[in-house]
C-alpha positions as CSV (number, residue, x, y, z in Angstrom):
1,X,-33.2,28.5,59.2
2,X,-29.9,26.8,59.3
3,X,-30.0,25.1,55.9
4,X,-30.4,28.8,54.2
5,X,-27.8,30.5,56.3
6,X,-25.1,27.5,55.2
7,X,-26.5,27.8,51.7
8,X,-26.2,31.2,52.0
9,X,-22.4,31.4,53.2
10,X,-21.7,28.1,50.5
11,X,-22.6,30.9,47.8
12,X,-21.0,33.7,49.0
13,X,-17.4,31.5,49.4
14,X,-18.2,30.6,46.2
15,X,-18.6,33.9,44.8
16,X,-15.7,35.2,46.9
17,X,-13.6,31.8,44.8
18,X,-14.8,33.1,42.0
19,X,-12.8,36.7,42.4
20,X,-10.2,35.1,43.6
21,X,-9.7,33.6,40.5
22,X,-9.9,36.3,38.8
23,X,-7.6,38.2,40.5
24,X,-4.9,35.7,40.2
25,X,-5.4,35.9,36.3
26,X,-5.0,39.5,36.8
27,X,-1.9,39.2,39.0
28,X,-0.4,36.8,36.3
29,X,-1.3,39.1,33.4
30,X,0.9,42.4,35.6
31,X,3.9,39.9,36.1
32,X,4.4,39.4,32.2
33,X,4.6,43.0,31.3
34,X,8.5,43.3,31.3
35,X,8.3,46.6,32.8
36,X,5.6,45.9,35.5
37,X,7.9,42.5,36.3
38,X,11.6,44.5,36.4
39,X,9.9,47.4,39.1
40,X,10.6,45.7,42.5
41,X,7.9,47.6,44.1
42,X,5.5,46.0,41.8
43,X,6.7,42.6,41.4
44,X,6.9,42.0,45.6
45,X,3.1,43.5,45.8
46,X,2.5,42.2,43.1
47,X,3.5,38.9,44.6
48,X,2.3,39.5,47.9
49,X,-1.2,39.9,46.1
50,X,-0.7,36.2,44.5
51,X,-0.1,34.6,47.8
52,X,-3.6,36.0,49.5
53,X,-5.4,35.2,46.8
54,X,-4.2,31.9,46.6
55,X,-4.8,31.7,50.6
56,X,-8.1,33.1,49.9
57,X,-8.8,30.5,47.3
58,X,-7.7,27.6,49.5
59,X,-9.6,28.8,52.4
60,X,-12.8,29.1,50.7
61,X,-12.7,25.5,49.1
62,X,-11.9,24.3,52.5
63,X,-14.6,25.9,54.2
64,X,-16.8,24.9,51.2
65,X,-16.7,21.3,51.5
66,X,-16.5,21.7,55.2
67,X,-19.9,23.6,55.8
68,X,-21.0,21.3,52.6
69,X,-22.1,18.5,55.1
70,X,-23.4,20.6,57.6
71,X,-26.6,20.9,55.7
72,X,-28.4,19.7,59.1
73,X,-28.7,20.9,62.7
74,X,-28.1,17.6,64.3
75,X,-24.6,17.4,61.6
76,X,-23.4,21.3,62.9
77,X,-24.2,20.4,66.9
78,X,-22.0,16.7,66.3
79,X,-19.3,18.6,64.7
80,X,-19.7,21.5,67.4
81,X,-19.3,18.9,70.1
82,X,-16.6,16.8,68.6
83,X,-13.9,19.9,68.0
84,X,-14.4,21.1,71.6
């Protein structure tokens, strides 16, 4: 039971990395159209967009190789006991 639901949250961070990645292509692509880049309004959201995806990004690969070695019951309960 607890082996699927970490396997099950690896994949969805990983899916989740995935879009975030692709959004940040996206979010490149908007800020190299002259016009899109010289619109304030769209360059700072445009921006703004960039930095939560790259939050998003480094969250996900942290809390991948976290949960990673939590594949076991007795690994989540030592961790559990540790950080309180």
């Amino acid at each position: 039971m607890w082996r699927n639901l970490i396997d099950s949250l690896i994949k969805e961070w990983k899916t989740l990395n995935i879009i975030s990645v692709l959004l940040l292509s996206a979010i490149l692509t908007i800020l190299q159209i002259e016009s899109a880049a010289n619109d304030p309004v769209i360059r700072y959201s445009a921006l703004l967009s960039m930095v939560c995806a790259l939050m998003s990004l480094f969250y996900g690969c942290i809390y991948i190789i976290r949960f990673g070695t939590m594949r076991t019951l007795y690994q989540a309960a030592e961790w559990a006991l540790v950080g309180a």
